[in-house]
C-alpha positions as CSV (number, residue, x, y, z in Angstrom):
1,X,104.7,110.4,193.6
2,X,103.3,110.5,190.1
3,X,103.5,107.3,187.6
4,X,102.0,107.5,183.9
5,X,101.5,104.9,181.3
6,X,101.0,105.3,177.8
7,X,100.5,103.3,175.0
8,X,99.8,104.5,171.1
9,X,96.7,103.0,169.5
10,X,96.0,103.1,165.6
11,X,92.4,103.5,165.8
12,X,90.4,101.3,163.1
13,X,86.6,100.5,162.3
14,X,87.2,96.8,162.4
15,X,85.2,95.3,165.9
16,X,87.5,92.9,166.3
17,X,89.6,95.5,168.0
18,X,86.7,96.4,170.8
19,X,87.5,97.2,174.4
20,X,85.1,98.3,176.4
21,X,87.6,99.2,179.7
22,X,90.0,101.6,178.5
23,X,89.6,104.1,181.3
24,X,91.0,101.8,183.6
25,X,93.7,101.9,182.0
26,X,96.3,100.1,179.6
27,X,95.6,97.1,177.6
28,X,98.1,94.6,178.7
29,X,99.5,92.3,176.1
30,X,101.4,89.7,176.2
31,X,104.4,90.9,174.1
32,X,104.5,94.1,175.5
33,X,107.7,96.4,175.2
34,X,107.9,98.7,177.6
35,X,110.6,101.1,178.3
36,X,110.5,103.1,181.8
37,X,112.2,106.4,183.0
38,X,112.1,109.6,184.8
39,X,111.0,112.7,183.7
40,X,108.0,115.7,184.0
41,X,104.7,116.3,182.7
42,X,103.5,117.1,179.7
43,X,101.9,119.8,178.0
44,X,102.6,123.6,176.9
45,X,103.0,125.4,179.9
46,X,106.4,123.5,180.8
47,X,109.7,124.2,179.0
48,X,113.3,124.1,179.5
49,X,113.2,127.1,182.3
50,X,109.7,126.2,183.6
51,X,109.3,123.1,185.7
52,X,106.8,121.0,187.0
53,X,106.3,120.9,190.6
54,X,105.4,117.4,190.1
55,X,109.0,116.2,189.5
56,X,110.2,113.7,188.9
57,X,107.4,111.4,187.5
58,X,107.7,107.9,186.1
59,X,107.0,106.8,183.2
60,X,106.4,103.8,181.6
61,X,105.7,103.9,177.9
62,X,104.6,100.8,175.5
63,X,106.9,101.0,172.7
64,X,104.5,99.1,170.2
65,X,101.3,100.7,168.5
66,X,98.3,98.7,169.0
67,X,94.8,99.1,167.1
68,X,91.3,99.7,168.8
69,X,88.2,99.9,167.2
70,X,86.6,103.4,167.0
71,X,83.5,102.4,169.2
72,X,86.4,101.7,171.7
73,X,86.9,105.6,172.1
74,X,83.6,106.5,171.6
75,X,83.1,104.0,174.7
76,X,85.9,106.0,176.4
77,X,85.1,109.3,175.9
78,X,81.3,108.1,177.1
79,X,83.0,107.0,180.5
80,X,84.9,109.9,180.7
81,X,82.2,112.4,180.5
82,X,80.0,109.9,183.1
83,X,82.7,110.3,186.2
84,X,82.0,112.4,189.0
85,X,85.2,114.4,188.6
86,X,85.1,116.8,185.6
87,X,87.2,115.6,182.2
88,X,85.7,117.7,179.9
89,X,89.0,118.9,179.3
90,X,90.3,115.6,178.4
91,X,87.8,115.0,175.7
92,X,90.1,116.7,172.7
93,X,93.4,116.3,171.7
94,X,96.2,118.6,173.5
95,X,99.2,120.4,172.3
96,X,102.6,118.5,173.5
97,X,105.3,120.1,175.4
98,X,108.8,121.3,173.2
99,X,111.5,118.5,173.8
100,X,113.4,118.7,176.7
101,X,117.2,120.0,176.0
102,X,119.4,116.5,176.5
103,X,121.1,118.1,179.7
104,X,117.5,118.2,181.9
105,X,116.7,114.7,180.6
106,X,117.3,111.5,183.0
107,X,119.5,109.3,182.1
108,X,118.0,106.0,183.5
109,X,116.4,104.6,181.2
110,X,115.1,101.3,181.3
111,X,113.7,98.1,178.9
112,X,111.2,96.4,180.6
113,X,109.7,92.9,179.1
């Protein structure tokens, strides 16, 4: 089983908004709005006739954008290059996946507080 958790950041030059630990993962807050479903991976070599062979996955996706401070991502992408698996590939942005047609997508959708 696969689970992924995203969140959006607005990334600002204010330091206020540092965090040093963002490859281990989310930042939980406190008012966090989180909705949680079912559905494939991402990316451009899946469509609506190509599937994933890791089906189904769950997501759970933080509906609020937070900021982080740009040294935050430089601190990131610093971590990311220092593990012993290879993320080079991680270190730019990505092309997204076309929308999956409504009669593929799950219907079991979920608020979570």
């Amino acid at each position: 089983k696969i689970g992924v958790q995203a969140q959006v950041y607005t990334i600002v030059n204010d330091e206020t908004y540092y965090n040093d630990n963002l490859i281990n993962g989310w930042i939980e807050y406190p008012d966090m709005d989180v909705a949680k479903y079912t559905g494939s991976t991402t990316g451009t070599t899946r469509s609506n006739e190509i599937c994933s062979r890791f089906t189904p996955i769950t997501w759970q996706v933080d509906r609020k954008c937070h900021m982080v401070s740009a040294s935050s991502i430089d601190k990131l992408c610093e971590d990311m290059k220092a593990q012993k698996a290879d993320m080079s590939d991680d270190l730019h942005a990505h092309g997204a996946r076309e929308l999956v047609a409504d009669e593929f997508a799950a219907d079991n959708h979920q608020r979570l507080h």
